[in-house]
N, C-alpha and C positions, 0 to 999 in steps of 0.2 A: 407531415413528412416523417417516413419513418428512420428510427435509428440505424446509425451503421455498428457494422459487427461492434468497432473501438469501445463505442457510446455505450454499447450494450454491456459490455464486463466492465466498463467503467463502473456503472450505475451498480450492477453484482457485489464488485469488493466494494464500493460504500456502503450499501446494503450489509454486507457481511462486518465490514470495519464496526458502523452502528449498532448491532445487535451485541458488540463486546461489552460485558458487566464489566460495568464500574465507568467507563467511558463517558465525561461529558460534553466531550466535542467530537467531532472528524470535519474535519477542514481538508479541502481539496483545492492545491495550491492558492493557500489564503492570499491576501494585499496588506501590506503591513499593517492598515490599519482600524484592521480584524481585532475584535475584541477577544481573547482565547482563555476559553475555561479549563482548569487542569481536575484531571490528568484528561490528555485529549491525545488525538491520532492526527500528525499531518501527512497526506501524501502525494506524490506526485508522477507524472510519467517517466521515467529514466532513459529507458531504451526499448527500441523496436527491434528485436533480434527476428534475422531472414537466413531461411534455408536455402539454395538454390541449386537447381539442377538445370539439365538439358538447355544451358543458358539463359532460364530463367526463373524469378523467387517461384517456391511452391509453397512451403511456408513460414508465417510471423506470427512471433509472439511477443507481449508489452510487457515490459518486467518494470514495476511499480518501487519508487522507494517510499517506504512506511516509518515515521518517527515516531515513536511513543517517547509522550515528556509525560513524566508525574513525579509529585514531590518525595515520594515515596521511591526509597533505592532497592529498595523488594518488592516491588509493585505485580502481582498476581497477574496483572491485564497482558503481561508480556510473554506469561506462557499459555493465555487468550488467542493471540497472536500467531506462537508458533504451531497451535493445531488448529490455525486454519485449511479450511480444504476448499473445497468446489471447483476444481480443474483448476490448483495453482499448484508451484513450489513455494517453499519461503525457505528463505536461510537469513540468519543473524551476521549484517556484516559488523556491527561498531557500536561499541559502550561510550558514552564519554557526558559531563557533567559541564552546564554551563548555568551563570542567573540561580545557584540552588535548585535548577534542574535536573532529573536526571533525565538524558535522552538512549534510546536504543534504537538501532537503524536499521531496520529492514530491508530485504529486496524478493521484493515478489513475483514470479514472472506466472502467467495464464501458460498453462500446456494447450491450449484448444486454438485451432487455427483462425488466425484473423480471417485471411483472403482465402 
């Protein structure tokens, strides 16, 4: 059976998430109890933003939230992060520190049409 569009960028930014230096995990919406190596990547699907015309969607796009936790509060990987490309945007929504962790929060959305 073959993949749908979704499937396909999904598989893309893990592809792209993994290839980040320094990176020992990406977890895609783990189950709590996921073992998690730091500094890691969790992310997940946020929103399906639709365009719509002539009373109906013409086009979607999936906008991903990206966690970067590492113990490290200068951690290099996070400007890793921001020069990802391959048919996305990214923007930085939120800093914040929990567990000795530091986390940064992501939102990533695919410019390329689902449907």
């Amino acid at each position: 059976m073959s993949q749908t569009v979704i499937e396909k960028q999904r598989a893309l930014l893990d592809s792209m998430l993994r290839n980040i230096d320094g990176v020992k995990g990406v977890y895609y919406q783990p189950p709590s109890i996921t073992r998690i190596q730091y500094p890691c990547i969790i992310y997940s699907l946020n929103d399906i933003s639709s365009m719509y015309g002539d009373d109906r969607r013409y086009l979607s796009f999936p906008t991903y939230e990206i966690v970067l936790m590492d113990y490290d509060p200068e951690s290099i990987i996070q400007k890793y992060i921001m020069d990802l490309d391959n048919g996305c945007y990214i923007r930085f929504n939120r800093y914040y520190t929990s567990d000795n962790l530091n986390h940064w929060v992501y939102e990533l959305t695919f410019s390329k049409n689902l449907w």
